[in-house]
C-alpha positions as CSV (number, residue, x, y, z in Angstrom):
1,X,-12.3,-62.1,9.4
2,X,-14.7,-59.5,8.2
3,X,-16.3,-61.9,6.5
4,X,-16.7,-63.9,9.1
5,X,-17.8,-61.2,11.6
6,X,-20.4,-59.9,8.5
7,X,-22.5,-63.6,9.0
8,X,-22.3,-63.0,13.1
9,X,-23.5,-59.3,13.3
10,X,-25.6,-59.0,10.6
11,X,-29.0,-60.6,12.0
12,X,-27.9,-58.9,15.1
13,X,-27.9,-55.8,12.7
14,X,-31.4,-56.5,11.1
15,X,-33.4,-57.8,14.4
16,X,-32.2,-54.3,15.7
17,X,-33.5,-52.1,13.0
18,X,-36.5,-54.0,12.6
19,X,-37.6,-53.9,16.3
20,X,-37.1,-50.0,16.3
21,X,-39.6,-49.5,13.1
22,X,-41.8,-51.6,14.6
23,X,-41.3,-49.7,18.6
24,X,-41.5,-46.3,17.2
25,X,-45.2,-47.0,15.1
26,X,-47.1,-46.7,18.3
27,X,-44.6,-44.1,19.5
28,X,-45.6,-42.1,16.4
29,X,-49.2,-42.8,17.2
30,X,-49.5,-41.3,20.7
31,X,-46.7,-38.6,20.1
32,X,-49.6,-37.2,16.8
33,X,-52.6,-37.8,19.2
34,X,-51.8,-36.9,22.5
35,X,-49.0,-34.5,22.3
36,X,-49.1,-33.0,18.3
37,X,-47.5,-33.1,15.4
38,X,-43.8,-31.5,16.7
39,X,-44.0,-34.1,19.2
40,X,-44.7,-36.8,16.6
41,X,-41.4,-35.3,14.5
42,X,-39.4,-35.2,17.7
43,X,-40.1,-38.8,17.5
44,X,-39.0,-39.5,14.3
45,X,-35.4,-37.7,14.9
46,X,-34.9,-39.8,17.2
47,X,-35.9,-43.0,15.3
48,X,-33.6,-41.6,12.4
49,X,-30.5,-40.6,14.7
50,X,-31.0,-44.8,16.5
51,X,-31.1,-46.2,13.0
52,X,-27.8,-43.9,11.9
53,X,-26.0,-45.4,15.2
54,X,-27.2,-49.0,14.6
55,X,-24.6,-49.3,11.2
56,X,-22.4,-49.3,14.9
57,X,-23.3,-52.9,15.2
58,X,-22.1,-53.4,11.4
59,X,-18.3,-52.1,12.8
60,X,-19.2,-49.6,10.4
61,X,-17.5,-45.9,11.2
62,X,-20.1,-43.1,9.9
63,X,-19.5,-39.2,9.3
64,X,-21.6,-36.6,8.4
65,X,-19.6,-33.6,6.8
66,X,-20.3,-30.1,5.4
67,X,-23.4,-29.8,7.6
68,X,-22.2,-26.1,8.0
69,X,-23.1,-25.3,4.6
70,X,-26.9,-25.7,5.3
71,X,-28.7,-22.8,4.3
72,X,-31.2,-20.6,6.9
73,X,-34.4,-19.4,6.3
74,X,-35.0,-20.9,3.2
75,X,-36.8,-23.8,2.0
76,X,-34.2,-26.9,0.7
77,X,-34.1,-29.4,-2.3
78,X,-32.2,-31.8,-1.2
79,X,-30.7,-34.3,-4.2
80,X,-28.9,-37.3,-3.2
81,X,-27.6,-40.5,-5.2
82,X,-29.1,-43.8,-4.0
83,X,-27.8,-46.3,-2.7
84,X,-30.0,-48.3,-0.3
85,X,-32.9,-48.0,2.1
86,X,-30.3,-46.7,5.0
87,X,-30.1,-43.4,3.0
88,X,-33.4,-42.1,4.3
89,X,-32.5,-42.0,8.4
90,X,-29.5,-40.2,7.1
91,X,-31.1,-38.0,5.7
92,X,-33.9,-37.2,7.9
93,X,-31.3,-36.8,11.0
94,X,-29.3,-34.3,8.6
95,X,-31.6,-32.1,7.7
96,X,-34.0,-32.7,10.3
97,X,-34.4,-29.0,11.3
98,X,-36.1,-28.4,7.9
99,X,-38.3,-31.1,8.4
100,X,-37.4,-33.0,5.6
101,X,-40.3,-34.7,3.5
102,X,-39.4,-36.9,0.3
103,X,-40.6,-38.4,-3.0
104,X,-41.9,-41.8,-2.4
105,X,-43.2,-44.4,-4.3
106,X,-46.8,-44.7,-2.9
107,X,-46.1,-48.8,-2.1
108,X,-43.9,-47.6,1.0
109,X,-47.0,-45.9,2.3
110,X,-48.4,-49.5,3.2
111,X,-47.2,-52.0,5.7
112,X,-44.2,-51.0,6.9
113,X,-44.9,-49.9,10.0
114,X,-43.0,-46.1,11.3
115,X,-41.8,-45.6,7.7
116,X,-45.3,-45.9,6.3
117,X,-47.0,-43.8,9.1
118,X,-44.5,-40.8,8.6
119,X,-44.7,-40.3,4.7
120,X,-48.1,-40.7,4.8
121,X,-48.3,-37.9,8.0
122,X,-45.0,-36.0,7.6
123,X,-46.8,-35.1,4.2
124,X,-44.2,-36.0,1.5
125,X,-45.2,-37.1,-2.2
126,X,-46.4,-40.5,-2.7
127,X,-46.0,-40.9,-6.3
128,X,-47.9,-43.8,-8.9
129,X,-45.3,-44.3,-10.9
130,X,-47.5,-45.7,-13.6
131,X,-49.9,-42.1,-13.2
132,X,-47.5,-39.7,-14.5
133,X,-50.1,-36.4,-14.0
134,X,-50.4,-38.0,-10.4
135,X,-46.8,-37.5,-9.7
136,X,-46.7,-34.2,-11.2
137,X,-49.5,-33.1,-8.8
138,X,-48.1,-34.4,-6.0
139,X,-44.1,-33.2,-5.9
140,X,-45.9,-29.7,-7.0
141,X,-48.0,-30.1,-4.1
142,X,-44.8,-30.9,-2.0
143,X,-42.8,-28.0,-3.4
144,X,-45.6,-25.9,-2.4
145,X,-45.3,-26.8,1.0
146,X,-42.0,-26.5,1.4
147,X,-42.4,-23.0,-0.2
148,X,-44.6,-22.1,2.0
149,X,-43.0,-23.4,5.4
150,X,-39.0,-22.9,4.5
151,X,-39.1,-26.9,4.7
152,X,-37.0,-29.7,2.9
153,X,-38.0,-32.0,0.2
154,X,-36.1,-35.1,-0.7
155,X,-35.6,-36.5,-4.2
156,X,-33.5,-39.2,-5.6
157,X,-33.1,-38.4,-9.2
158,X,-31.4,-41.6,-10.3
159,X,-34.9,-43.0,-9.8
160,X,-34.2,-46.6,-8.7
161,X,-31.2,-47.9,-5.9
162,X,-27.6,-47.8,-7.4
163,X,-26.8,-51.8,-6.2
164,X,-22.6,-51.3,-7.2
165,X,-22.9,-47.5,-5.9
166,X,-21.9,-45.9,-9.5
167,X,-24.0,-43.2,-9.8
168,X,-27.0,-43.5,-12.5
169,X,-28.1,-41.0,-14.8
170,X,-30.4,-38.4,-13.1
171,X,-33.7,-37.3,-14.4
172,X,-34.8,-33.8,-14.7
173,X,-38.7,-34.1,-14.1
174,X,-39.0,-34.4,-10.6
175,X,-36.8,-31.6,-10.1
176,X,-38.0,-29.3,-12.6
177,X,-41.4,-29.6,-11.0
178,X,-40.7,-29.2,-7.4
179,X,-38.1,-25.7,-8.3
180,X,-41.1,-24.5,-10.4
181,X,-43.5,-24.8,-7.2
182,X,-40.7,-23.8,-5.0
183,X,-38.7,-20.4,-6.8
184,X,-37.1,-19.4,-3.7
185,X,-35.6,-22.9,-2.8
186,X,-32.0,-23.6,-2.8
187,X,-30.6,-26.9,-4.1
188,X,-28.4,-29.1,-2.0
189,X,-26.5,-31.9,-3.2
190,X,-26.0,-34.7,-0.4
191,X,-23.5,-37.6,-1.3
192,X,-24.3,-41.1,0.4
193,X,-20.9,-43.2,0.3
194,X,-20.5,-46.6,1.7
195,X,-24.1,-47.9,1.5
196,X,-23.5,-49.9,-1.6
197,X,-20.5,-51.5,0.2
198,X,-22.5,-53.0,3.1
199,X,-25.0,-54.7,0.6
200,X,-21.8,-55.6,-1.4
201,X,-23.7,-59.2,-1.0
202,X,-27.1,-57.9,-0.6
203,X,-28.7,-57.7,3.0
204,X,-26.8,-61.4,4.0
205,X,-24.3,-61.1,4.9
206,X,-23.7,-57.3,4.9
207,X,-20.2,-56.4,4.9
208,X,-18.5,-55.8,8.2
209,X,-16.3,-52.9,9.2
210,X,-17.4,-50.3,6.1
211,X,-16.5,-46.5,5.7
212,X,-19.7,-44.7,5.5
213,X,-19.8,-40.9,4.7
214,X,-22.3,-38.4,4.5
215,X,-22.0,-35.5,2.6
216,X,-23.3,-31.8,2.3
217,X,-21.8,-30.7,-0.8
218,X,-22.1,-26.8,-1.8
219,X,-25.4,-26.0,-2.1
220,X,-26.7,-24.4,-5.9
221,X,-28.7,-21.1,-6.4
222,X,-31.8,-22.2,-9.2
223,X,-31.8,-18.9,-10.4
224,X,-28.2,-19.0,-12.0
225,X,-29.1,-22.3,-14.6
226,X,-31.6,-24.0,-16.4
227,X,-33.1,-27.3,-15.0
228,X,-30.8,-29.2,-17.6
229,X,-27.3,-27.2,-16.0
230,X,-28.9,-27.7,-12.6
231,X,-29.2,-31.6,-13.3
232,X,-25.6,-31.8,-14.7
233,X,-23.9,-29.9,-11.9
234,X,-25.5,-32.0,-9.2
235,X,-24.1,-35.4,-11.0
236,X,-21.1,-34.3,-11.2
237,X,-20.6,-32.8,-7.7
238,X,-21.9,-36.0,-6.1
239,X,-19.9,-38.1,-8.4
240,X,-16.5,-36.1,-7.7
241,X,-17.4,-36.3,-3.7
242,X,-17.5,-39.9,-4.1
243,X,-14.7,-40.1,-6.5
């Protein structure tokens, strides 16, 4: 039956999310021009919280946990495994009051309507992966920000989308530069469960009727290990939560 109900609901599914990227572009537009930029973020929450609720359509049931554990006044590192494209609404709705910004490869930045506008205006790094010194200058230029402003910075350390949700080796540059640009930072682990199940078969048909978890796993104090302990506590916290 869930099989069945995965062919019915998931076009449904991706004619929904599609028409909101494509709504909240001009919404994005006019809330920057006319109103500001915390109108234009306002914006975006809301555009992040609608995509959350759409995996509704999917008879998916969807929890966010350990939000309490958020730190205050303090700018945030957020790592998370990857698992699809629906990780980023989740986490730009959970850690919207830090504003979150993320490392991007700079394609996204192009033709893809309210995802492109934001990165490119909510200032996150948009990364050549073929210019290493380019990359480098830009997550320091992020962690600087976020330094500066007690914002959050997202990175995906496995580098690439886990397809069968096991979680990939993580790589240490990224976050090494953005801690060294950001010394008073705290590191927060977030595990994504459930995405990889939807796509079991890729995006037709997703899977009908998935668990899907978010989690804010205890966040990690820089100052206590090197970048190399840092990298190994994170893989194993997010693989144990997922465990």
């Amino acid at each position: 039956m869930n099989n069945i109900l995965g062919y019915i609901f998931s076009p449904i599914f991706h004619l929904y999310t599609f028409f909101l990227i494509v709504f909240f572009y001009p919404v994005q537009v006019v809330a920057l021009h006319v109103f500001g930029e915390h109108a234009r973020r306002r914006s975006v929450d809301l555009l992040n919280w609608l995509l959350v609720r759409s995996l509704y359509i999917m008879g998916a049931s969807v929890r966010f946990e350990g939000l309490e554990k958020l730190p205050k006044d303090r700018p945030v590192v957020i790592v998370s495994n990857h698992q699809s494209m629906y990780d980023i609404p989740a986490v730009g709705w959970a850690f919207r009051k830090y504003y979150p910004k993320f490392i991007s490869k700079i394609e996204l930045s192009r033709n893809l309507f309210s995802i492109s506008y934001n990165l490119k205006h909510g200032k996150s790094a948009l990364i050549d992966r073929r210019n290493g010194s380019q990359a480098v200058k830009e997550i320091f230029k992020l962690g600087r920000l976020i330094e500066k402003n007690n914002y959050a910075a997202c990175i995906f350390p496995e580098g690439t989308r886990s397809v069968t949700g096991h979680v990939k080796p993580f790589k240490t540059a990224g976050i090494q530069t953005i801690l060294r640009a950001a010394p008073s930072s705290v590191v927060v682990p977030f595990a994504i469960s459930g995405h990889s199940r939807l796509m079991k078969k890729g995006n037709f048909p997703l899977q009908f009727g998935q668990k899907i978890t978010y989690t804010v796993l205890n966040p990690v104090e820089p100052k206590n290990y090197t970048t190399e302990e840092i990298v190994a506590l994170l893989q194993d916290e997010i693989e144990k939560s997922l465990n």
